[in-house]
N, C-alpha and C positions, 0 to 999 in steps of 0.2 A: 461519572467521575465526580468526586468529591471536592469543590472547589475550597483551593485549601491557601492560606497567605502566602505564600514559599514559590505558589504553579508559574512557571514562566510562559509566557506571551505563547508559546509556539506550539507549548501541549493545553493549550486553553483552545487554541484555532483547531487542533484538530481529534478533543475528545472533548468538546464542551457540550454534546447532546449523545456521548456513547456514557451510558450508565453503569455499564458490567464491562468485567475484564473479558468476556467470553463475547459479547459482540466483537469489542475489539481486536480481537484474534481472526474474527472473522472478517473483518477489514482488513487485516495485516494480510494476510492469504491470500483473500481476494486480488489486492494489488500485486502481489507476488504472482500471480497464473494471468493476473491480464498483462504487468510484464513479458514475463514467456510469452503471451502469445503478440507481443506487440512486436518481436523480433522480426524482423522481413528474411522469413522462411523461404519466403518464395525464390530471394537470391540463390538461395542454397540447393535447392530443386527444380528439375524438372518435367517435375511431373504435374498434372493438368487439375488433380485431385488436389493437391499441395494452393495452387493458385488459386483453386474454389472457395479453399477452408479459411486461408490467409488472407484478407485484404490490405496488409499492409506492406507495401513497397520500400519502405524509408525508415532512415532510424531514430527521426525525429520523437515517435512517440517512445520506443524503447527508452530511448536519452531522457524522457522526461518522468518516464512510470520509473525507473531504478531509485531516483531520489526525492520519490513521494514515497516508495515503500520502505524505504531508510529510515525517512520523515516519520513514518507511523509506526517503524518497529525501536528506534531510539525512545518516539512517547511512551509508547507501552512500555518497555523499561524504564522509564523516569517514573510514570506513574505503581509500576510494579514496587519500586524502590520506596517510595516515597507513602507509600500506603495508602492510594490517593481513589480507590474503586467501596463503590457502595458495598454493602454487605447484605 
């Protein structure tokens, strides 16, 4: 990302060593599937396979991956907008 006078504080924190808009997509996704899988599946099943795959009981992690990947797909539209990725 192109550090540019205008970038506020919060997309400096979290694309100040992503270079291209295509990593960053890659980041944006990634949080989005470790969301999903942060969801405690296991409530929901009972099946033995289900508890192997899943280790998360609680919704502690889900509640915190939903508004980091908020967090990173709001930046990538500011930075989208603002013209703000190397070339």
């Amino acid at each position: 990302m192109k550090e540019l006078d205008k970038t506020p504080i919060w997309v400096t924190l979290i694309y100040a060593n992503v270079h291209t808009r295509k990593v960053a997509l890659i980041i944006v996704i990634s949080c989005a599937i470790f969301a999903l899988y942060c969801v405690p599946w296991v409530q929901f099943s009972n099946s033995a396979v289900v508890s192997k795959l899943f280790l998360i009981h609680d919704w502690s992690w889900v509640a915190m991956m939903i508004p980091m990947t908020i967090w990173y797909w709001v930046g990538l539209k500011w930075v989208d907008n603002n013209a703000g990725w190397e070339s």
